[in-house]
KETORPA-270895 format. One record per residue: residue number from 1; chain; residue in three letters; x negated, y negated, z negated of N, C-alpha, C, CB in turn. Coordinates in steps of 0.1 Angstrom, whole numbers, plus 5000, padded with zeros to 4 digits. Atoms other than C-alpha are relative to their C-alpha. Last residue first. Glycine has a CB too. Example, Ala and Ser with C-alpha at 12.3 -4.5 7.8 and 13.67 -1.06 7.14 Angstrom:
# KETORPA-270895
   margu   lummar   torfi    nc1    nc2    nc3   cac1   cac2   cac3    cc1    cc2    cc3   cbc1   cbc2   cbc3
       2        A     SER   5009   5011   5000   4863   5011   4929   5008   4989   4992   4996   4995   5014
       1        A     ALA   4991   5012   5000   4877   5045   4922   4991   4988   5000   5010   5000   4988
END
This chain:
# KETORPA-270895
   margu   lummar   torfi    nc1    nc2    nc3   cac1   cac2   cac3    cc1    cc2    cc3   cbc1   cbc2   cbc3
     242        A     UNK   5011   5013   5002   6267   8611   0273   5006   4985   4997   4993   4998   5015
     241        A     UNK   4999   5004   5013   6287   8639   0261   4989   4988   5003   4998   5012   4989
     240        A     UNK   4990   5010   5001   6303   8654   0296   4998   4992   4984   5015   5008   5003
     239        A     UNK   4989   5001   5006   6286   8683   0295   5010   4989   4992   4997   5007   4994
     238        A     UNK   4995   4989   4989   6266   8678   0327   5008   5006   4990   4987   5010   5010
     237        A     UNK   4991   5005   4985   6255   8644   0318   5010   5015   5001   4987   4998   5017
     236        A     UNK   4987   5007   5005   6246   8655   0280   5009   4994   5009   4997   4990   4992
     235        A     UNK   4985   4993   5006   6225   8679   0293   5010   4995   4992   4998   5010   4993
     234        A     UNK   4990   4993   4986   6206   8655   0321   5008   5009   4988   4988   5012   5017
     233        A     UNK   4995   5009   4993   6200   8630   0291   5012   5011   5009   4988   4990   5008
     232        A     UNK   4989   5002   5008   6187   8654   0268   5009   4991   5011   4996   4992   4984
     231        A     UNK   4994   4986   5000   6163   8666   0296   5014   4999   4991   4988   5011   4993
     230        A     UNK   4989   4998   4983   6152   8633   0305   5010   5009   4994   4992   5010   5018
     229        A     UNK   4988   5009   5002   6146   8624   0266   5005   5005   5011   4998   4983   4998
     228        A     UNK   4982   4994   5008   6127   8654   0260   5006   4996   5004   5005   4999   4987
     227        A     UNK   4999   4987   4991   6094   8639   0283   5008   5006   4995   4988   5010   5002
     226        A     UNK   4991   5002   4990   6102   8601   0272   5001   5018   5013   4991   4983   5009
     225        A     UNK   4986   5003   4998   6095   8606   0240   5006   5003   5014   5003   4984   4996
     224        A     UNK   4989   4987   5000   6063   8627   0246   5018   4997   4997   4994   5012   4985
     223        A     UNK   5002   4991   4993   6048   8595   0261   5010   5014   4998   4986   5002   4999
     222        A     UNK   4992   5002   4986   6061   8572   0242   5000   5012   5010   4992   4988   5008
     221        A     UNK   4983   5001   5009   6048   8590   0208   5009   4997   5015   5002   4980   4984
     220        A     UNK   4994   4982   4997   6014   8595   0228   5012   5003   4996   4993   5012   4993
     219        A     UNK   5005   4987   5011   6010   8558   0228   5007   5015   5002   5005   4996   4983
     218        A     UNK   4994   4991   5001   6016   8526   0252   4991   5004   4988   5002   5007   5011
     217        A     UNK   4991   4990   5010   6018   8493   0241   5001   5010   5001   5011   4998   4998
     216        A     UNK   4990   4990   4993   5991   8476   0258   5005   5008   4986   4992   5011   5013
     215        A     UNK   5007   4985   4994   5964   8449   0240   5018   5008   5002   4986   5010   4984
     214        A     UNK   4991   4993   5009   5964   8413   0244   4997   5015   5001   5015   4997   5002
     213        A     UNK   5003   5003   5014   5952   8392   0276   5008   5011   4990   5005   4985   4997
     212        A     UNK   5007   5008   4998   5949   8402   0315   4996   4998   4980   5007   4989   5011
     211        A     UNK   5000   5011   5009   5975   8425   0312   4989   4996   5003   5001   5002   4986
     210        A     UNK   5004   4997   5015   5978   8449   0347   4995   4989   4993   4990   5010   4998
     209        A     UNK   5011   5004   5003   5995   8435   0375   4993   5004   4986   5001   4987   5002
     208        A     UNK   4998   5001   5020   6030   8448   0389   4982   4999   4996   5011   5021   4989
     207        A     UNK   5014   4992   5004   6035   8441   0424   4995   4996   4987   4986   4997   5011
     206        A     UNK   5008   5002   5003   6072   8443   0436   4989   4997   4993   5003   4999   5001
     205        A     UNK   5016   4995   5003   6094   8461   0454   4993   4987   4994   4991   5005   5016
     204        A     UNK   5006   5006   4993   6133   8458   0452   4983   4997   4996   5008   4989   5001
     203        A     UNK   5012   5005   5002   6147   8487   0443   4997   4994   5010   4992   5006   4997
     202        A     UNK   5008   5002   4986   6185   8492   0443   4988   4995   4993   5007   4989   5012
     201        A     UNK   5013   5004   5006   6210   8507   0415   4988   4999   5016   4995   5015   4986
     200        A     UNK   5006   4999   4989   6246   8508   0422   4986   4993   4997   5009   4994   5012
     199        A     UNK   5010   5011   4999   6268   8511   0392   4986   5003   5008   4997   4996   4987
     198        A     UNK   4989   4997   4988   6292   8545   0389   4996   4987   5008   5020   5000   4996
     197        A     UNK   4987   5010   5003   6290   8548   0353   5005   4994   5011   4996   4988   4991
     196        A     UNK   4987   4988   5003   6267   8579   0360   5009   4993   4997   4999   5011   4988
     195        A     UNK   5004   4989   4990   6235   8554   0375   5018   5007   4998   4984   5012   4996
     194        A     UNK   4999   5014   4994   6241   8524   0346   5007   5011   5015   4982   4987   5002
     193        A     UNK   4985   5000   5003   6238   8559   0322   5003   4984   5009   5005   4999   4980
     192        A     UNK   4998   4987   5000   6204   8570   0338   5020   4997   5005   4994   5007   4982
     191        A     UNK   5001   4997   4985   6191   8535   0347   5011   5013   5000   4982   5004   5006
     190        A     UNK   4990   5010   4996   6195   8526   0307   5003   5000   5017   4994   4985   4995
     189        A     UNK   4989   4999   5006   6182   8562   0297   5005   4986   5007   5000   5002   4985
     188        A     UNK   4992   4990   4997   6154   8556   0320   5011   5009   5000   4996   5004   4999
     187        A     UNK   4995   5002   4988   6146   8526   0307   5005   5012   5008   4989   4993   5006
     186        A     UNK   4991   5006   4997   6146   8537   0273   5007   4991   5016   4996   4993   4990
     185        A     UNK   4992   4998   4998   6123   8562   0280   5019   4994   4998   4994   5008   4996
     184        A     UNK   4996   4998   4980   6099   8543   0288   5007   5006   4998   4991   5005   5012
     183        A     UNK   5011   5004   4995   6098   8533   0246   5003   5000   5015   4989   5010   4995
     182        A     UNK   5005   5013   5008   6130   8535   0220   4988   4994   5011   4994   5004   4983
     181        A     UNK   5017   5006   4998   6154   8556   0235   4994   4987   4995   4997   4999   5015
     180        A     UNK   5008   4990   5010   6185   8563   0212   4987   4998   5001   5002   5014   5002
     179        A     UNK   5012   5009   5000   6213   8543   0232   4989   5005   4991   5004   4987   4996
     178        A     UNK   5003   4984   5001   6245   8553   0220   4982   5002   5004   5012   5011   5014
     177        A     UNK   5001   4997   5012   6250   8517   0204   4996   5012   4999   5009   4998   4992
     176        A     UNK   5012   5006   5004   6247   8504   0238   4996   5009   4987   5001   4983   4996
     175        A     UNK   4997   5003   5014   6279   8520   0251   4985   4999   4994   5009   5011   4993
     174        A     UNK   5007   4991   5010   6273   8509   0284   5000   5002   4991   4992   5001   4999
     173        A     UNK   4992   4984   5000   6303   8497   0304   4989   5005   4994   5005   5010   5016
     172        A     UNK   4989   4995   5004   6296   8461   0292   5004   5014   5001   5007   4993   5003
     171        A     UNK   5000   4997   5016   6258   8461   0299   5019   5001   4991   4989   4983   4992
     170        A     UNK   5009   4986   5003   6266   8473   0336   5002   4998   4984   4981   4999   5008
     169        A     UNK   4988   4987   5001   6297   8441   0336   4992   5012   4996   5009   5003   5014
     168        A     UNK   4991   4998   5015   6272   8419   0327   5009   5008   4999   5008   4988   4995
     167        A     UNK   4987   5008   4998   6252   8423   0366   5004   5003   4983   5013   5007   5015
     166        A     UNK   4989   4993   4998   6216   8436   0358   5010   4993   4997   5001   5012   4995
     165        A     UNK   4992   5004   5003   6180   8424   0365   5013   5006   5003   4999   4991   5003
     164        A     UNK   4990   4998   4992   6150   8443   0363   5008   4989   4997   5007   5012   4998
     163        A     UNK   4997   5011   4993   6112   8444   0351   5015   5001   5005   4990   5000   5011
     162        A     UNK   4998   5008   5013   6107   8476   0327   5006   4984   5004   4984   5000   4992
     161        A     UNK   4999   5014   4993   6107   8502   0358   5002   4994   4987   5012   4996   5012
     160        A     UNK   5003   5008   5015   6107   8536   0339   4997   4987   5002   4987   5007   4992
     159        A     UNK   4987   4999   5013   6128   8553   0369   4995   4989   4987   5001   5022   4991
     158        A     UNK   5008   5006   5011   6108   8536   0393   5007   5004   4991   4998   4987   5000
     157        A     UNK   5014   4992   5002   6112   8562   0427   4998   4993   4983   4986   4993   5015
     156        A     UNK   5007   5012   4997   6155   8551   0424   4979   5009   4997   5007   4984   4986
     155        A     UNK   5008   5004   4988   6179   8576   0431   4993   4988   5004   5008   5001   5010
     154        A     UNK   5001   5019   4996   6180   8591   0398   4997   4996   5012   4988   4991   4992
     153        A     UNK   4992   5001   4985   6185   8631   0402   4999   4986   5003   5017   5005   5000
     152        A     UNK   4991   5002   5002   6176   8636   0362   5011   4994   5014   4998   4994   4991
     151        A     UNK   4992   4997   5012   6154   8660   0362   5012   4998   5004   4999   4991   4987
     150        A     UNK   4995   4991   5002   6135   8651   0390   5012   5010   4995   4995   5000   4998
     149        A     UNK   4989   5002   4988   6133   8614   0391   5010   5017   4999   4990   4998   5020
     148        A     UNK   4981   5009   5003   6124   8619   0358   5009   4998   5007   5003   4987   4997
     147        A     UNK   5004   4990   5012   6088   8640   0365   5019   4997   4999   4985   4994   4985
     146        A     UNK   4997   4991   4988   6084   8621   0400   5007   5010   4989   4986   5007   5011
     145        A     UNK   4991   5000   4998   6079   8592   0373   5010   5010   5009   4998   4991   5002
     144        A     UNK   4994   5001   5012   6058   8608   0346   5017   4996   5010   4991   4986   4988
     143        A     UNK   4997   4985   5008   6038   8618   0375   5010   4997   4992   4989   5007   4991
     142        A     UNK   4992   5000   4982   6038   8579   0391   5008   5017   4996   4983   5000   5022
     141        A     UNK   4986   5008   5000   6028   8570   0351   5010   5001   5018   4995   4979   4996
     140        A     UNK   4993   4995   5006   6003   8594   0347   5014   4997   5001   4996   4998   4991
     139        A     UNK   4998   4981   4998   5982   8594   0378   5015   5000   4993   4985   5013   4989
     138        A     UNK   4996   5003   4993   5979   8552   0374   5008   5015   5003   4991   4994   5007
     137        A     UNK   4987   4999   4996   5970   8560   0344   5007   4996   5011   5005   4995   4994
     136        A     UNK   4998   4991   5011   5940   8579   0349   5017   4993   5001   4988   4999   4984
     135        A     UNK   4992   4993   4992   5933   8556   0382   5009   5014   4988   4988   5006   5014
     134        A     UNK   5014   4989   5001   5922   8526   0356   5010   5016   5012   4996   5007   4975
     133        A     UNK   5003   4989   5009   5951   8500   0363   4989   5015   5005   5016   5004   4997
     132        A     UNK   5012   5000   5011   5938   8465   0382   5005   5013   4987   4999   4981   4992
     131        A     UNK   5018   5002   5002   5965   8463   0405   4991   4999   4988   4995   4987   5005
     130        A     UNK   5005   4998   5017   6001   8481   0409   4987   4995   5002   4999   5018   4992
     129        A     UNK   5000   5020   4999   6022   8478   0444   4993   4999   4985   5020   4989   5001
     128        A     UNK   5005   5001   5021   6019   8520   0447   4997   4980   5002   4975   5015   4993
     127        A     UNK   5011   4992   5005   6042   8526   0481   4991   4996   4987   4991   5000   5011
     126        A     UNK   5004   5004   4986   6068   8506   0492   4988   5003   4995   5003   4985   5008
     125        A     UNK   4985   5001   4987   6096   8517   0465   4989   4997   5013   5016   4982   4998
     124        A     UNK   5010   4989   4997   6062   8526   0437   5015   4999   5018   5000   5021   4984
     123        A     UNK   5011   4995   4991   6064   8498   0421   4998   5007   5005   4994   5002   4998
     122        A     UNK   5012   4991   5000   6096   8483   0412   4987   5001   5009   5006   5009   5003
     121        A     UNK   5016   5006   4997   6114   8457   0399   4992   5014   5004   4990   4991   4983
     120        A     UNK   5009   4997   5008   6149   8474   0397   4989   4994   5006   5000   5013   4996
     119        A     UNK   5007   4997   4996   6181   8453   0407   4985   5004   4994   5002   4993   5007
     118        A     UNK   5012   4997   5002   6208   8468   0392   4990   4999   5011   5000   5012   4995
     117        A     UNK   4995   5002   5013   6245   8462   0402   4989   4995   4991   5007   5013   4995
     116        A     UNK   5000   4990   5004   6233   8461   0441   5007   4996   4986   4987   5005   5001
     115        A     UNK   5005   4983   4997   6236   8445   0472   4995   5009   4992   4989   5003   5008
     114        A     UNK   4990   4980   5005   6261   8422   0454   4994   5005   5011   5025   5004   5002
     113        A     UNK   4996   4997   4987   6241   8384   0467   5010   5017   5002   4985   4999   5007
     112        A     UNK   4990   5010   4996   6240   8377   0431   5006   5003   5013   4994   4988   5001
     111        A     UNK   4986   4994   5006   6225   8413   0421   5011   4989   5008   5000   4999   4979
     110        A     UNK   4995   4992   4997   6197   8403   0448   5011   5008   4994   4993   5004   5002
     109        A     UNK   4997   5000   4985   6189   8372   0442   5010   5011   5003   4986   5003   5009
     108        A     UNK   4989   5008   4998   6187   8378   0407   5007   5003   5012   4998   4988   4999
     107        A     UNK   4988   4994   5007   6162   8399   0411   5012   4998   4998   4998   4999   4990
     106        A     UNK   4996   4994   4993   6141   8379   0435   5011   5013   4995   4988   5004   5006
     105        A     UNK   4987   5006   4991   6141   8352   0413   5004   5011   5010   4996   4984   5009
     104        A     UNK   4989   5000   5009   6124   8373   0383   5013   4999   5013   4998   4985   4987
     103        A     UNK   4991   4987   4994   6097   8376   0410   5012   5000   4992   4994   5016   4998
     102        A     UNK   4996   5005   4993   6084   8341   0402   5010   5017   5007   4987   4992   5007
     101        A     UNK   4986   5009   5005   6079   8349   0369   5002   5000   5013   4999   4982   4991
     100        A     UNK   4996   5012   4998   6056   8380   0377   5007   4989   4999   5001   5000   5005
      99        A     UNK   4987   5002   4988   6057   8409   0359   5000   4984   5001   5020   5007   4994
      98        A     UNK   4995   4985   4993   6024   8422   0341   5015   5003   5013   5005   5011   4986
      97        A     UNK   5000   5007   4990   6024   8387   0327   4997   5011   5015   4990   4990   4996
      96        A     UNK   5016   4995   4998   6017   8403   0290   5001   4994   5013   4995   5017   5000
      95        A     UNK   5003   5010   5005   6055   8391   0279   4990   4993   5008   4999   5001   4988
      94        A     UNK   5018   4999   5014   6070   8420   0296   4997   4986   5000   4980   5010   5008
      93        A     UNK   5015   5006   4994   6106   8412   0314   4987   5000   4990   5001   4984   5004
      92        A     UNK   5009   5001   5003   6144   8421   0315   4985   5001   4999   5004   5002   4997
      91        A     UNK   5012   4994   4998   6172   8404   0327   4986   5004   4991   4998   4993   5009
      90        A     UNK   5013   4995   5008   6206   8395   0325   4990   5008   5001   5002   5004   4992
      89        A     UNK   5013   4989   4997   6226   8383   0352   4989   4999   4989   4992   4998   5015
      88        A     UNK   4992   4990   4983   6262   8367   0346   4986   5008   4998   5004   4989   5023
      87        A     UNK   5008   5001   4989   6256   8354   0308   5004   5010   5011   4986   5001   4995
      86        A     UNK   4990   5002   4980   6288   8348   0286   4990   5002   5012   5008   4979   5006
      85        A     UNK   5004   5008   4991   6270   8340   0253   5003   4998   5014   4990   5002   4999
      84        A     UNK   4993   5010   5005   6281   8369   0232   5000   4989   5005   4997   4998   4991
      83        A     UNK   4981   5000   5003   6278   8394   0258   5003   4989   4994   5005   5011   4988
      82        A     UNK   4997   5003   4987   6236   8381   0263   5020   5001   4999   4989   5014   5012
      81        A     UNK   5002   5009   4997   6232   8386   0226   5003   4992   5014   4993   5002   4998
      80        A     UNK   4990   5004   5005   6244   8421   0228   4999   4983   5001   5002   5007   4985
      79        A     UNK   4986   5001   4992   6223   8425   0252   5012   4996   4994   5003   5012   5004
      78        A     UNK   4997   5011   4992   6190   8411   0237   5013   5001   5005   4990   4999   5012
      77        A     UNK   4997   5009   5006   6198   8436   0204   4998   4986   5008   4993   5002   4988
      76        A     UNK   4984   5002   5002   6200   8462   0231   5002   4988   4989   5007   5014   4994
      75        A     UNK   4990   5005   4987   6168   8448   0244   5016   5008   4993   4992   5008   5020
      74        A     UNK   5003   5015   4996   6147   8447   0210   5013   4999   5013   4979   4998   5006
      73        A     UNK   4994   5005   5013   6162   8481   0199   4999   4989   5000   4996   5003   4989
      72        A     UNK   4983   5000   4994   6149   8498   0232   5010   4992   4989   5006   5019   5000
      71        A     UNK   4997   5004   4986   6111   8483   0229   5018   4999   4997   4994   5011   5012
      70        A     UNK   4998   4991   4987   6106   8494   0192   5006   4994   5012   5008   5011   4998
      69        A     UNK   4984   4983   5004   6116   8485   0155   4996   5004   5010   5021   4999   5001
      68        A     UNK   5005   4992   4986   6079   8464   0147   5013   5009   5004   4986   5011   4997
      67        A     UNK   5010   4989   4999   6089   8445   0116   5004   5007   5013   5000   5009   4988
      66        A     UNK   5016   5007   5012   6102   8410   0101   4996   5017   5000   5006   4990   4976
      65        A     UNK   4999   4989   5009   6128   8408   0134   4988   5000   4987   4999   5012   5010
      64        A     UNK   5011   4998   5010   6130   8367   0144   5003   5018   4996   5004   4988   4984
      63        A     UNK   4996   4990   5011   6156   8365   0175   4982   5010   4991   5013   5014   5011
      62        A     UNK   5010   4992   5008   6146   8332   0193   5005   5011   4991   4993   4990   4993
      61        A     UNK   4992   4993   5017   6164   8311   0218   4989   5012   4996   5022   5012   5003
      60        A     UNK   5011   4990   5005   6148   8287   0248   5006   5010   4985   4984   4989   4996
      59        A     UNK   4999   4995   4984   6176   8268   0275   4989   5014   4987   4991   4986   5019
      58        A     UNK   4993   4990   5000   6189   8249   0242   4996   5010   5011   5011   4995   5001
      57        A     UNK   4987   5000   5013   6164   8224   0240   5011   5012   5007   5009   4980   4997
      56        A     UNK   4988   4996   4991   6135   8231   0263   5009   5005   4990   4998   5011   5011
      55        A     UNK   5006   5004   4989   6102   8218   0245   5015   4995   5011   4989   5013   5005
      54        A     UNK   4998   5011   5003   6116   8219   0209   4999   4994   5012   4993   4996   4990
      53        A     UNK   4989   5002   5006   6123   8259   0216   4999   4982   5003   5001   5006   4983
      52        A     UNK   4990   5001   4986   6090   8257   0232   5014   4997   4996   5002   5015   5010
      51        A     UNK   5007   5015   4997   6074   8246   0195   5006   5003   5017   4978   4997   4997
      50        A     UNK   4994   5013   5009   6095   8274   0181   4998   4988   5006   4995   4999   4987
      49        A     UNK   4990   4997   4988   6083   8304   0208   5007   4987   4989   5009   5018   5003
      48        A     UNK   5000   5008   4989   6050   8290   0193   5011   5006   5009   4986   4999   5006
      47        A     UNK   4999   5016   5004   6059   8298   0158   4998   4995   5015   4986   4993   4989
      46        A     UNK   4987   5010   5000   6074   8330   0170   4998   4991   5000   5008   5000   4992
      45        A     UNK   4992   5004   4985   6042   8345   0188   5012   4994   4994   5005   5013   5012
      44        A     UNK   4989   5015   4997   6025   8335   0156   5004   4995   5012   4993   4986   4995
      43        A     UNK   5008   5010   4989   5994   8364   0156   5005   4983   5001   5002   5006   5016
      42        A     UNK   5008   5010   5010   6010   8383   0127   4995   4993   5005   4991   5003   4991
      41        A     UNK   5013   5004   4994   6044   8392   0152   4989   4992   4993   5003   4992   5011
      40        A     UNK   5007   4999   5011   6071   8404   0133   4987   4997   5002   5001   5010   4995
      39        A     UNK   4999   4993   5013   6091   8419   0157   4988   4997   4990   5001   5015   5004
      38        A     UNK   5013   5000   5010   6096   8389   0180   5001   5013   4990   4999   4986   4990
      37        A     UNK   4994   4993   5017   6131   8393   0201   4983   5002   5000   5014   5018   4998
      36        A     UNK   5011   4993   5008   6122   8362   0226   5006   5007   4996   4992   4994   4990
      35        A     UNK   5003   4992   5015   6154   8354   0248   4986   5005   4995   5009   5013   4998
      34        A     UNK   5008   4993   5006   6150   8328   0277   5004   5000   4985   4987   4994   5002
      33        A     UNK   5004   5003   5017   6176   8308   0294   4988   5009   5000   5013   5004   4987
      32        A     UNK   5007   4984   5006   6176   8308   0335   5002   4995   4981   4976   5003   5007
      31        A     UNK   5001   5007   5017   6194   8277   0356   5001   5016   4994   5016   4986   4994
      30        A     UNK   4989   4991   4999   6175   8286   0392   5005   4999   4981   4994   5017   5007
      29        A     UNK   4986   5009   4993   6146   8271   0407   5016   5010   4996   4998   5000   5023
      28        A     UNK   4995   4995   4986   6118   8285   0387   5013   4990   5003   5005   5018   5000
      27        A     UNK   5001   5008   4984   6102   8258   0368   5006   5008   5009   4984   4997   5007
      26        A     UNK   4991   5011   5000   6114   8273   0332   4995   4991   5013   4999   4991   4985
      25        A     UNK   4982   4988   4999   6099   8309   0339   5008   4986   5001   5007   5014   4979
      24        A     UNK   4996   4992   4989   6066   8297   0343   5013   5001   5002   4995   5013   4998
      23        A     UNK   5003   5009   4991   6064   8275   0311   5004   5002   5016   4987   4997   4998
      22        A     UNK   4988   5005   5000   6081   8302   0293   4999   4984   5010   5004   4999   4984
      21        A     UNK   4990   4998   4992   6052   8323   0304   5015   4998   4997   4997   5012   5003
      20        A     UNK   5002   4997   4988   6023   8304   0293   5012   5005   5007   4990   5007   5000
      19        A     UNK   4997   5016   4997   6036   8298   0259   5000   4999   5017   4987   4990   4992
      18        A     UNK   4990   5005   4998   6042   8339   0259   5007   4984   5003   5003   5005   4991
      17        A     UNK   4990   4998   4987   6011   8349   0269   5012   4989   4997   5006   5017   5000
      16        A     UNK   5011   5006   4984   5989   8333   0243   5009   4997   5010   4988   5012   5009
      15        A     UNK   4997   5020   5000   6014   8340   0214   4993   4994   5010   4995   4989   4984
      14        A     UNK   4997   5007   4986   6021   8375   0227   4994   4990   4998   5014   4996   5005
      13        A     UNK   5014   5005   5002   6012   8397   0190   4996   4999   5021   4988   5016   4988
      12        A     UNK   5011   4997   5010   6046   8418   0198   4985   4995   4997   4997   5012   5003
      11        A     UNK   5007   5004   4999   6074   8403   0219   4990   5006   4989   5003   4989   5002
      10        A     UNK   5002   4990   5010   6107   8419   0239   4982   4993   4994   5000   5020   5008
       9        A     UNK   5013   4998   4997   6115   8391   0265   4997   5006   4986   4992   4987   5007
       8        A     UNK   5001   4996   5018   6152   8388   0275   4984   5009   4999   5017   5015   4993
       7        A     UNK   5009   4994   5002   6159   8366   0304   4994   5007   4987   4995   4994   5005
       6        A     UNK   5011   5004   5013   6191   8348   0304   4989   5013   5004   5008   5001   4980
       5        A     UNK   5012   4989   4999   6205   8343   0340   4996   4999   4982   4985   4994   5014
       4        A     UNK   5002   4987   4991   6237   8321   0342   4995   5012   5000   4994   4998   5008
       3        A     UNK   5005   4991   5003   6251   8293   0318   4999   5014   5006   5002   5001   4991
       2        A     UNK   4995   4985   5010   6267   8266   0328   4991   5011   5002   5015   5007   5005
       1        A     UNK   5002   4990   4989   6252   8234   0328   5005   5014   4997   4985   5000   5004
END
């Protein structure tokens, strides 16, 4: 079968989630692979991304790291991956179940159908589609986003969207290796430079669920990353060094 969609799923102390949501992900209607990158997980989200592996022979792949590097280092090391492999729409997706499997397809959908380059999962395109977060962050993260839109002119409401799918050609005109963000601000950098390369970014809405199992990755590190990073971003746009 040839090879279409891979999905690239960043994984830290998952192993619950993640059996659960390769099961999910392999009934959609549509021929999908799945990337793990594991950093080192002491719980044994790899061993059981191993025993799927055996489940769904070639359709399940596994990149072992043997320590914690960070969100943005996990997905450029999915992209390159995705290049080598020939995939048309690559996508990326939390483990925690915070993004739907079944929405994956509506991603696709919509790069396939070329209304956009980038379609972004978002929450906030048809007003706040988010359940079960405390209203504290709920505050932070719509702020954080009006905060980026700002800056950096993005014409999407989700700048730090984590859910998306994007045509191969986007990860080919990005130089990956420049690439610096590591937390939400890596999505914002990858929207940023997808955005200034001339690639058509569209949100399609949908409702993002807080974890159920495991515990959340943010930290104040994220946080103040991603309040510099706009700003480096917008002055490396506007002297031509991005």
């Amino acid at each position: 079968m040839e090879k279409k969609a891979l999905i690239i799923i960043p994984t830290y102390n998952e192993a619950t989630n993640i059996i659960r949501m390769i099961d999910r992900l392999m009934a959609l209607d549509f021929p999908i692979d799945i990337l793990v990158v594991d950093d080192g997980s002491p719980d044994g989200t790899a061993q059981n991304v191993k025993v799927k592996q055996e489940e769904y022979a070639e359709r399940v792949h596994l990149i072992e790291r043997e320590s914690k590097q960070g969100l943005g280092t996990a997905y450029v090391r999915g992209f390159e991956f995705a290049l080598q492999h020939s995939y048309e729409y690559i996508l990326e997706m939390d483990a925690d179940f915070s993004h739907r499997p079944e929405d994956a397809l509506k991603l696709i959908r919509a790069v396939q159908r070329g209304e956009c380059d980038v379609a972004v999962g978002s929450r906030y395109c048809k007003g706040i589609s988010i359940i079960n977060w405390p209203l504290s962050r709920l505050i932070l993260s719509y702020a954080a986003n009006i905060y980026a839109r700002t800056i950096t002119g993005l014409p999407i409401f989700d700048t730090t969207a984590g859910f998306k799918c994007l045509r191969r050609s986007v990860i080919e005109a990005v130089p990956l290796k420049r690439i610096k963000s590591n937390g939400y601000a890596f999505q914002i950098e990858l929207h940023f430079r997808a955005w200034k390369a001339g690639f058509k970014l569209k949100e399609v809405s949908i409702v993002f669920k807080e974890r159920q199992e495991g515990v959340s990755k943010m930290s104040k590190a994220i946080v103040r990353e991603a309040i510099w990073r706009v700003w480096a971003l917008k002055f490396r746009s506007i002297f031509g060094a991005l």
